[in-house]
N, C-alpha and C positions, 0 to 999 in steps of 0.2 A: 722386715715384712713377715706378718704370720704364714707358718706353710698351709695354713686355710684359705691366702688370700684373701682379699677384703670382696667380704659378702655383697656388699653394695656399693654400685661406683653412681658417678653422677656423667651422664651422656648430654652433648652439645651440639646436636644437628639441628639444625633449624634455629641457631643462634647466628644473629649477623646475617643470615637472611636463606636460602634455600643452597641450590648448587651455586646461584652468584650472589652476590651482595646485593640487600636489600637496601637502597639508601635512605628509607624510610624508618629503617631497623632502630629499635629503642636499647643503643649499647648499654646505657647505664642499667638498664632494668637485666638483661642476661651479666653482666659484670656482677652486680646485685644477687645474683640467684646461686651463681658458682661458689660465691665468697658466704652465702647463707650457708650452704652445703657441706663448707669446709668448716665453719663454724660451728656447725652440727658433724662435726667428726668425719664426716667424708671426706676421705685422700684419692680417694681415684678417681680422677678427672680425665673420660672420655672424649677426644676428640679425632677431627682429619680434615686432612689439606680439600679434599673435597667437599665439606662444610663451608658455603657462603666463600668459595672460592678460596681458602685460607682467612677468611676473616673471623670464622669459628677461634680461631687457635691465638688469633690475633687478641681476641676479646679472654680467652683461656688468660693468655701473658698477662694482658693486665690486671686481672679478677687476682691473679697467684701471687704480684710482685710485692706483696706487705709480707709474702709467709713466708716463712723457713722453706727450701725449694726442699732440704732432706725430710721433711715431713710428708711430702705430697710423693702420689704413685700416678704421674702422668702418663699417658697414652696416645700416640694419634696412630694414622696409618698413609700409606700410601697409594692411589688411585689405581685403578689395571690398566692403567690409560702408559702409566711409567714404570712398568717394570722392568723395563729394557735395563742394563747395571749401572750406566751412566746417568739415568735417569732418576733411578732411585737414590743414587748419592747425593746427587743434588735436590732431588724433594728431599731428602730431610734434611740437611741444611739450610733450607728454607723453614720447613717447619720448627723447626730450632730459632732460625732467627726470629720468625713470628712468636714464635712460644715467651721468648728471651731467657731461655734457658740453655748448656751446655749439651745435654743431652736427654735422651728420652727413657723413661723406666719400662715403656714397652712399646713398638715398633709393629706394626700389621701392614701384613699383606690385605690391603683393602677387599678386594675380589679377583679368585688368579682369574690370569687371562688365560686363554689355552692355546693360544697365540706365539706368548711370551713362554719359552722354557721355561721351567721352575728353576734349573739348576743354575742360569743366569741370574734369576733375581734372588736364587740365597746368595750367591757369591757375592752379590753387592750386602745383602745382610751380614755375611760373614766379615766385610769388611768395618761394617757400619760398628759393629761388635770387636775390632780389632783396635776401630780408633775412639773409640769410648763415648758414639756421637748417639750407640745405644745399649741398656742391660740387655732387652732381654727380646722375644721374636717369638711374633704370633701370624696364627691367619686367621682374616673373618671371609664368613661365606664358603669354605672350604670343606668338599667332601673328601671322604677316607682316603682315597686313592690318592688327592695331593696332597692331601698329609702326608704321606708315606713319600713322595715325591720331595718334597722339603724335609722330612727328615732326615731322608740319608746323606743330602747335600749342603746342608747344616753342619755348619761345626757345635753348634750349641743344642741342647735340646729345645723343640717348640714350647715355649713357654704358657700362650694361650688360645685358645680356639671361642671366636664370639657368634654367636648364627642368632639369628631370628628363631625362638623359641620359648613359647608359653603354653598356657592351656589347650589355648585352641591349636597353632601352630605346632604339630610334631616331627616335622620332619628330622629333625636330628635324633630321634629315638630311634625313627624308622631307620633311616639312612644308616644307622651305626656309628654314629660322630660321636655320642656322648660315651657306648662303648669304648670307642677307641681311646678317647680321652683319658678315662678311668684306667683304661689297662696302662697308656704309657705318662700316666701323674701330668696329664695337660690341663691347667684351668680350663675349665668352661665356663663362657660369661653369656649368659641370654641378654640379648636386644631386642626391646619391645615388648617388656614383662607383661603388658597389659596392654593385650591386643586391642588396639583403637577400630571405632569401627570402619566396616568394606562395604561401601554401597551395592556396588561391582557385585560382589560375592555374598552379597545379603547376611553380612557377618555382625555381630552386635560386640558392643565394645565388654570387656570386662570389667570396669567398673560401672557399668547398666543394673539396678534391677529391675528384673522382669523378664530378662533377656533368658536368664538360664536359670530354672527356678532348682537345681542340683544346688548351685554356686549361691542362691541365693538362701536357702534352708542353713547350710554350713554357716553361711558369715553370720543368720541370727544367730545359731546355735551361740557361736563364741562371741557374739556381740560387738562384730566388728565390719568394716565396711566389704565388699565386693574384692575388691582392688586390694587388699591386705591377704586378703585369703589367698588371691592369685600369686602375689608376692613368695607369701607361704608357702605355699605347691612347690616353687621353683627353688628357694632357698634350705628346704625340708631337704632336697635330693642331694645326693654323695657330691662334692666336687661340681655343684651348679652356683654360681653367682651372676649378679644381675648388674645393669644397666638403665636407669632409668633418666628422663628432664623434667621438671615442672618449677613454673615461676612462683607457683604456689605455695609460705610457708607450712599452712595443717599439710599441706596432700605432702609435702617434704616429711615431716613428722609421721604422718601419718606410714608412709614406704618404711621409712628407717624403723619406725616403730614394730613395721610386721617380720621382718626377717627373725627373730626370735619369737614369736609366738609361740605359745605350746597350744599344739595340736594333735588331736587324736591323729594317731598312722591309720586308723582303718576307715578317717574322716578322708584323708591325703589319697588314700588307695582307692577310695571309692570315685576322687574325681579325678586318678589317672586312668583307670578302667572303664568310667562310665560318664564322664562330661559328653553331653550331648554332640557335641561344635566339636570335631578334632579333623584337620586338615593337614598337608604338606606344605603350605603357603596360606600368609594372608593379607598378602597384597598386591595379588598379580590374578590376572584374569589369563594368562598366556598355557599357564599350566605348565610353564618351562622350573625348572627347581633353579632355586636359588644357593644350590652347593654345587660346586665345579672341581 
């Protein structure tokens, strides 16, 4: 695996159906989408047991089972619901058996719970790490403070840290997550490169034009869509890689396409300073942050 990590992974929430199974769900069409993405060179395959109840990871299994498993850089996580240590051993052997793989390239704490000590749910990562059921140990949704809390009760270094962060979305600027990351060599993956829109919060999507005529001036300038430019923002930054889904081959191409663009730094700098839309959240109306 490059020490750049893979700039682009492909994300499966909303595959198989929401938090439970959709029985309406069209498998072959997300089986279809996974197996496009690998095809087009994407090895990281985002998933969690919390996806359509394990059916996400279920439909992962089978999208993967024609490929070399040592070619792919799989992912799930496990829920705050099972941090407890006996709980997480056994989520991931679960999600193993649903995956139909031996074990997993990376391992997330879903969302800590503040409930659950942290130092009980590395100890069950510690072990997860000892019997080979995982490489390597992330949090998603995790503010500095439990990072720092799973660090030092890690036997391994945190390998990844994934938050909700795009244009609009800064809270991990603010908060110091992507800081922290950079000082101790943690990937950072954004979910939700392309903020969808927020009714709620009167927020417009970024692939919109007209919505943010900053975002829309740029993408003429280089002649390319909304949603590429945004891409660009996030993939331009030190140590930031992304997360994205769509059943869509162009808008598939089109993602993959934008993480190399070349772009003017003072075009990049202009819409980290001055993008109209910039929040701590953008999809919660509670004003609660989503880093714990």
């Amino acid at each position: 695996m490059p020490a750049s990590f893979y700039k682009i992974g492909f994300g499966t929430w909303k595959m198989g159906g929401t938090t439970l199974p959709d029985p309406h769900n069209d498998d072959r069409s997300d089986i279809a989408a996974i197996r496009d993405a690998i095809d087009n060179n994407i090895v990281h395959i985002d998933t969690a047991e919390l996806y359509a109840d394990g059916k996400a990871e279920t439909l992962v299994g089978q999208a993967v089972a024609p490929y070399n498993r040592a070619d792919l850089f799989i992912a799930s996580k496990v829920r705050e619901t099972k941090l407890n240590y006996d709980a997480v051993l056994t989520s991931c052997a679960q999600s193993l058996d649903r995956l139909g793989t031996d074990y997993l390239d990376l391992y997330y704490v879903h969302k800590p719970n503040p409930d659950i000590p942290a130092e009980e749910t590395a100890a069950a990562f510690n072990e997860l790490i000892k019997q080979k059921m995982i490489k390597h140990v992330g949090l998603s949704n995790a503010g500095v403070e439990t990072m720092r809390k799973y660090a030092a009760a890690l036997d391994v270094p945190i390998f990844a840290a994934q938050c909700h962060y795009n244009l609009i979305v800064r809270e991990p600027e603010r908060k110091g997550v992507l800081k922290y990351c950079r000082e101790k060599n943690i990937h950072f993956i954004a979910w939700r490169p392309i903020q969808l829109p927020c009714e709620e919060l009167n927020i417009h999507g970024l692939f919109e034009t007209g919505a943010y005529p900053l975002l829309d001036q740029i993408a003429r300038k280089y002649a390319v869509s909304n949603a590429q430019i945004a891409v660009r923002w996030l993939t331009a930054q030190e140590n930031v890689s992304l997360i994205f889904k769509t059943k869509n081959p162009r808008h598939l191409r089109e993602i993959i396409d934008a993480a190399d663009l070349s772009i003017d730094p003072a075009d990049l700098k202009e819409l980290t300073d001055h993008f109209p839309r910039q929040e701590d959240t953008g999809f919660t109306t509670t004003g609660k942050s989503p880093l714990i």
